[in-house]
N, C-alpha and C positions, 0 to 999 in steps of 0.2 A: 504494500500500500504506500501512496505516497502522497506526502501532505504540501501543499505549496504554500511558499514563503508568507505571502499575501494575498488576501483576495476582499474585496468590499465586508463579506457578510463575517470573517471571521477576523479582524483585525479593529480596532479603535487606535484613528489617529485624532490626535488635536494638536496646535500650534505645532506641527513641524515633527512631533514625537508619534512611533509607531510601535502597538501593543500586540504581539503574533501571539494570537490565541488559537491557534494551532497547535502550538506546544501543548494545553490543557488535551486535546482530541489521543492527540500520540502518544503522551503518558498516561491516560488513563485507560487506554485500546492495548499498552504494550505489555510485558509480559508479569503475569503475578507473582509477588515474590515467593519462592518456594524453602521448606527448613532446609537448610544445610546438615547433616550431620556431622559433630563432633566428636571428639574421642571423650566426652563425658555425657553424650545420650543417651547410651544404653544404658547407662549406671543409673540415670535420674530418671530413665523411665522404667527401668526393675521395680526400682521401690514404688514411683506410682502404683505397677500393674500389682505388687505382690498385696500394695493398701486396697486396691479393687476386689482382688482376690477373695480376700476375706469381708467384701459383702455379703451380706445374705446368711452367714452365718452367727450365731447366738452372739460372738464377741468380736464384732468388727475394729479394725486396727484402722489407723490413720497415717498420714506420709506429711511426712516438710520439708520443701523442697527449696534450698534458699540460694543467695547467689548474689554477687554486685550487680549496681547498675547497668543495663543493656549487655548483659552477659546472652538473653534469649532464654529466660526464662520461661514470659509468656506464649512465645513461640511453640515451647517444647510441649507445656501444658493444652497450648489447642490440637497439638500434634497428635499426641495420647488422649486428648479426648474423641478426635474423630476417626483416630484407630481403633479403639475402645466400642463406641457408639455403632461403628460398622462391624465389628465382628458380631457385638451383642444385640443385631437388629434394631435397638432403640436409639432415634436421635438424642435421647433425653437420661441415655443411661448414664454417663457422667454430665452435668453440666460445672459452666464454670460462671464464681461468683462474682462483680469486683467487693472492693472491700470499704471503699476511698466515703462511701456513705453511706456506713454504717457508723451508727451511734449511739446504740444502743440496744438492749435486748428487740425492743418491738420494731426498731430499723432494720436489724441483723431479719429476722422474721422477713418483712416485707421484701427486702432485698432479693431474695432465698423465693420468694412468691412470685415476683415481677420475671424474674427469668425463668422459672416453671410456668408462665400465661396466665397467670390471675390478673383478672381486666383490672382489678381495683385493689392493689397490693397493700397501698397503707390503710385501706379503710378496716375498722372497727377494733374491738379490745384486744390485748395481749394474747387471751386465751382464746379468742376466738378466732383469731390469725393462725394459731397451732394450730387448731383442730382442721383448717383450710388447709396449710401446709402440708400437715400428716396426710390428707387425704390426696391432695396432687402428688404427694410421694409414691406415696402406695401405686395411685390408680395409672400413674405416668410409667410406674418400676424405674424410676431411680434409684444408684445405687452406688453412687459417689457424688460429693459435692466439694468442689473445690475453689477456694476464698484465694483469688489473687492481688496481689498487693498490701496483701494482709499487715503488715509493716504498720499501713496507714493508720490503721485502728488501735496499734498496739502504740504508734507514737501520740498521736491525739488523743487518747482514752487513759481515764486514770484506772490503778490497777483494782478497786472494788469493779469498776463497770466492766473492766476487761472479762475479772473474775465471773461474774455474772454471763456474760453471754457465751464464754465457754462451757459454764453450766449449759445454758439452752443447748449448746450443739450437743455437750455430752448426750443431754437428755434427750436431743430432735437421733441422734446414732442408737442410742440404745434403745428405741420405743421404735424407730421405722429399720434397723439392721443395715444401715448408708456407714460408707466409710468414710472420712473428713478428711479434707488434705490444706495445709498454709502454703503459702508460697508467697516471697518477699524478699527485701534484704536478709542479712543475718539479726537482726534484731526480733523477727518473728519467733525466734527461738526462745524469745522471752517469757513467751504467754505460759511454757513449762512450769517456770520461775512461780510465776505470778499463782497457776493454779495447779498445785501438785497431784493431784488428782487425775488428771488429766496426763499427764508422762508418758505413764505404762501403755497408754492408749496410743503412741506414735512409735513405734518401734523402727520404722521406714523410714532414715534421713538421711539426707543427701545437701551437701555444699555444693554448687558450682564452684570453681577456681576461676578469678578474673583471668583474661586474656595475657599471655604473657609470649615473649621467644629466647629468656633465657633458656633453651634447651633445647634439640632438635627436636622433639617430641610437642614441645608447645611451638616450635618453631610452623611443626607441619601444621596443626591445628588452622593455627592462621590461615598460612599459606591457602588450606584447603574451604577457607571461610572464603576467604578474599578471592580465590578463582573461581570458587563457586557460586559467588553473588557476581560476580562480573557475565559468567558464562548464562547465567540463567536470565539475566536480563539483555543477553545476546547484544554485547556492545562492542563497538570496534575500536582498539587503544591502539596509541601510536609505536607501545613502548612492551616490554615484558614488567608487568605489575608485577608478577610474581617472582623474580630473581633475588637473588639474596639484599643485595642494595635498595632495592624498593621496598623491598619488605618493610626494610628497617624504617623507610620514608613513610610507608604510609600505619608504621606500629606510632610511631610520635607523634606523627600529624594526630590519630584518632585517641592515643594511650591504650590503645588497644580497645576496645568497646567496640562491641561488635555493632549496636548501633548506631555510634559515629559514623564507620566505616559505609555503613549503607546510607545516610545521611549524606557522607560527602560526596560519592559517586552520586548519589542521585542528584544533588544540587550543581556535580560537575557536569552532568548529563544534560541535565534545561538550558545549563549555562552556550554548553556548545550548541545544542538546536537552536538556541535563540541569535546567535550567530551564521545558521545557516550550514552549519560543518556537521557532519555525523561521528569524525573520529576524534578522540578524547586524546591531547599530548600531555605531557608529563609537565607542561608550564599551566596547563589549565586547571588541574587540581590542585597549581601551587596558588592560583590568581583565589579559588573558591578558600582552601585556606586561610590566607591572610583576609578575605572579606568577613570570614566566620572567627577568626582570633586575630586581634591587634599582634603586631610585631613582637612586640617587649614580652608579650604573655607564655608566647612560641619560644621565644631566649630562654623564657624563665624556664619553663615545664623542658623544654628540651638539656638543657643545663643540668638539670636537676637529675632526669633519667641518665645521662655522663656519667654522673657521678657516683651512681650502680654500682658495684664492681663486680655483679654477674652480668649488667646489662655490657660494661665496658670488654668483656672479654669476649664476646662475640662481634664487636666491633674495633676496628683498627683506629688510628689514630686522626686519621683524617678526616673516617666519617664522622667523629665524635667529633670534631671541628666543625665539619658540615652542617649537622644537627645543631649546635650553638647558635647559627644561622637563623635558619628556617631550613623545615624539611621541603624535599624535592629540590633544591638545591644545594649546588657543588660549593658557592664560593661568596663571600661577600660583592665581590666584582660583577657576580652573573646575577646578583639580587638586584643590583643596580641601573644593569646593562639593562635588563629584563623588563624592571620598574617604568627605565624612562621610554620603553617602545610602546606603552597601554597608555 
């Protein structure tokens, strides 16, 4: 398919300025983004499957699946629920919760109701929302429910209310046989703390490890995140992303975060259609960098990872020079040279 530059009905110009809303047709017709697998999916979704598992039986288990920011948490959670959902014939066999408004027991309730299709989630008493819930549980067979972003609740909420709505899941797992799962930062770990009771009941936990390439082993990781978000959104680069030198470019540019990384291609991506070019060069993701972080900010944070001394042992002296820079580039000189041709 092919989208032209311009045309009356799909562009807004005014004084002299012209808006290609094109770009909006192409990215949203182009390719949907698909999981990657990592060398830590299988492990976070064992424990999912084995918390699923023991649905339906007398003493259902729960899983916590936690991880830093834009590690792919939620990604991996809709992964396993539409795995799940399709083997166990039900769209409805796992659902997934967010967490971010909930605020207390009769929120937690209504939350939990609105994504099971109750036309009217917040309406009426506390117990009278249970008895609604337990019946959509039943009559739907659900048989996991999983609270993501769970973090949120645990950081906004003091610890009696915390206390309190964990009660309700105890109570909403052991009266309907549903296995519970959190999923959030590492702080979600806390709700343990807060209600002892509830412990023995998670036996399935799993950390993500943030993104890293001190190792060939997280080395490959990346590598395999990054070729395989580039390949799946079928883009054409000027350069090899994936060699070892780039790597390292585009591990600093994002800190690793896997969703930086798709962040930045993607903003590199509009960047060059809206230019009229389809291949992506290795100065384009430097231009979308410095427009997404000030200069001094890239010194600092790149400075900072230098001075690693597992990070500096897979890098030579140069690049560690380089990086002091800005990444994707070689040299103070070629920052310069670069700067004054834009």
């Amino acid at each position: 398919m092919t989208f032209p530059m311009s045309c009356c009905q799909n562009t807004l110009q005014k004084g002299g300025v012209e808006v290609n809303f094109n770009i909006i047709e192409r990215h949203r017709s182009g390719p949907r983004r698909q999981y990657i697998d990592m060398s830590f999916t299988q492990r976070a979704l064992d424990n999912l499957l084995h918390a699923l598992a023991s649905a339906t039986t007398p003493s259902p288990n729960g899983a916590i699946i936690t991880g830093s920011t834009g590690v792919g948490k939620s990604s991996l959670i809709s992964l396993f629920a539409k795995q799940a959902n399709n083997y166990l014939n039900n769209d409805l066999a796992v659902v997934i919760v967010q967490s971010k408004n909930i605020l207390g027991e009769k929120t937690f309730h209504s939350a939990v109701l609105e994504v099971l299709g109750d036309l009217t989630p917040t309406r009426g008493t506390y117990d009278s929302m249970d008895v609604r819930l337990t019946a959509l549980i039943k009559g739907l067979g659900v048989q996991m429910i999983i609270f993501d972003d769970y973090h949120h609740l645990v950081n906004q909420r003091g610890d009696e209310s915390i206390h309190k709505i964990t009660e309700s899941l105890k109570s909403l797992s052991n009266k309907n046989k549903v296995s519970i799962g959190f999923v959030g930062l590492p702080e979600v770990i806390t709700v343990l703390d807060i209600n002892k009771q509830i412990d023995t009941r998670f036996p399935h936990r799993y950390f993500i490890p943030p993104q890293s390439i001190v190792s060939e082993t997280a080395k490959k990781d990346f590598r395999n995140f990054l070729d395989g978000y580039i390949c799946s959104q079928k883009l054409s680069l000027g350069f090899d992303a994936t060699s070892d030198d780039n790597l390292l470019h585009f591990y600093c540019a994002t800190e690793g975060i896997l969703r930086n990384v798709e962040n930045l291609i993607t903003k590199t991506k509009m960047d060059v259609w809206g230019e009229g070019r389809e291949t992506l060069e290795m100065q384009d993701f430097a231009l979308t960098v410095l427009s997404i972080m000030p200069l001094h900010l890239l010194v600092r944070n790149t400075r900072k990872s230098s001075k690693n001394k597992k990070f500096s042992s897979i890098a030579d002296d140069a690049q560690v020079r380089a990086l002091s820079i800005i990444p994707f580039f070689n040299s103070a000189t070629e920052v310069k040279k670069w700067l004054g041709t834009r």
